[in-house]
N, C-alpha and C positions, 0 to 999 in steps of 0.2 A: 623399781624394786624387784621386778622378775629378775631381772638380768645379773644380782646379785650372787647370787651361785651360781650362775655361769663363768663369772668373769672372776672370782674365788676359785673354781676347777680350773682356768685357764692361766690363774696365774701359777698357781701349783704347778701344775703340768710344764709351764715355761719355766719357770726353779730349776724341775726335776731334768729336764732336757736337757738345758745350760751345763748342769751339775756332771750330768753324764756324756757331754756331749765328746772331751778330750779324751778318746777312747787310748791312745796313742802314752798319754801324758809325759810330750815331747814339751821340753820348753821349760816344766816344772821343776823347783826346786828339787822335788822329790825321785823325778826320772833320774836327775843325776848323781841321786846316792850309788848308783851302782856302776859311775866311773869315773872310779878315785884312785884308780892304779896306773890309767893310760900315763904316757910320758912323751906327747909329739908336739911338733909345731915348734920344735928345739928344743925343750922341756930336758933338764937334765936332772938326774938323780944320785948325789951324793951318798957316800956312805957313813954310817952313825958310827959313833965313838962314844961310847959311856963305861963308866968305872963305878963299882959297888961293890958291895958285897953279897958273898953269898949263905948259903948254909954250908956249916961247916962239918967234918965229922968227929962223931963224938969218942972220945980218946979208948975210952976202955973197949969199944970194937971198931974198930978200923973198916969195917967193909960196911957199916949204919952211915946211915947219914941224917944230921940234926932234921928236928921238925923244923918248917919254916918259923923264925920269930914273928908277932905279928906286925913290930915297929917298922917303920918304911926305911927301906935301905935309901941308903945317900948317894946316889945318881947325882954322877956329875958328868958333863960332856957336852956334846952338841950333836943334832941329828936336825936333817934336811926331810922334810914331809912328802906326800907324795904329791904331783902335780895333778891337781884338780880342775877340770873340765868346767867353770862356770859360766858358759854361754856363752858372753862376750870376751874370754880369754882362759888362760890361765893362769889360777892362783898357788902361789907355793910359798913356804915359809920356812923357817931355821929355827929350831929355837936350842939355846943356848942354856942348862942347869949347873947349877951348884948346890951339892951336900940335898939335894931333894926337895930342890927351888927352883921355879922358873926366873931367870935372869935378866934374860934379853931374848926379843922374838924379830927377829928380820925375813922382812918381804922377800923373798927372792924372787918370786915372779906376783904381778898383778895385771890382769886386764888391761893392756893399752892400745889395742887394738884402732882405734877412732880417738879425735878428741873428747869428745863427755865420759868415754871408759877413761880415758886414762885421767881428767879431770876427779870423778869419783873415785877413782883408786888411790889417787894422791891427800884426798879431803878423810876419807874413811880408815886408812890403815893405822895412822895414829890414836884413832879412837879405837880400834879392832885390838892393838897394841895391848891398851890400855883395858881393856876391858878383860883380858883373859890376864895379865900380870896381874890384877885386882883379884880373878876368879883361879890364878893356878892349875887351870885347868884349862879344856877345849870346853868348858861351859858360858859359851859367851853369849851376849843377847842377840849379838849383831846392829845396824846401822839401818835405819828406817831409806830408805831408797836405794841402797845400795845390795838387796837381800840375795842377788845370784854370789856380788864379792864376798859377804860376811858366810856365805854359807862355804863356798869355797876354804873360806881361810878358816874357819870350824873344824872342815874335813881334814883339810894338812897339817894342820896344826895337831888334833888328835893322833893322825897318822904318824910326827915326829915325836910325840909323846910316847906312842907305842915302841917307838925302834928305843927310846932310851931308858922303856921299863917303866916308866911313872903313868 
């Protein structure tokens, strides 16, 4: 029983170690929020096409211009995301709206670098697919073993939402 706050502080201290020990936080989902613009390794970047409206100006003065309405404008086009750096490759995607609908989202690149990346990337993008046409947005859960590909396809996916205004 002496030994019991010893080996209490020593496991705290081994937590706390552990916890801080990726000084670097190389490797982490999270290091690679902040490279979602690179485009190498062949990685090409299309350019977006989307159609809406805008504000318009109000008649009785010509040099005003309408307050934004708050209704969502009807975006419609297609726009290419940007390639995303997830560890074992790159993820990039398309997606495709109508009238201020996500329609269709296609792979354009996934992780195939080895066989099990490109195995996971064939088994997950379906459900990736599916999960964000259900949510209309880059709000997706993602895919339990797959979390570098689902994060990947998050970031591109949000990124071709961005080029088309939604």
């Amino acid at each position: 029983m002496k030994r019991a706050p010893l080996v209490t502080l020593s496991t705290f201290a081994g937590v706390a170690g552990v916890l801080l020990l990726n000084p670097s936080g190389a490797g982490s989902p999270l290091a690679l929020a902040g490279n979602t613009t690179g485009t190498t390794s062949g990685a090409t970047n299309t350019s977006s096409t989307s159609t809406g409206t805008s504000p318009t100006t109000s008649g009785s003065n010509p040099g005003a211009t309408a307050a934004a309405t708050p209704t969502a404008t009807a975006t419609s086009g297609s726009a290419t995301g940007d390639a995303v750096d997830a560890r074992y490759g790159y993820v990039q995607v398309k997606v495709t709206a109508k009238n201020g609908k996500i329609t269709d989202i296609t792979a354009v690149q996934l992780p195939n670098g080895d066989g099990r990346s490109m195995m996971i990337s064939q088994q997950v993008e379906p459900m990736l697919k599916e999960q964000a046409l259900a949510a209309q947005s880059a709000n997706i859960q993602g895919v339990s073993g797959a979390s570098y590909t689902s994060y990947g396809y998050q970031q591109s996916l949000q990124s071709a939402l961005t080029k088309l205004g939604m």
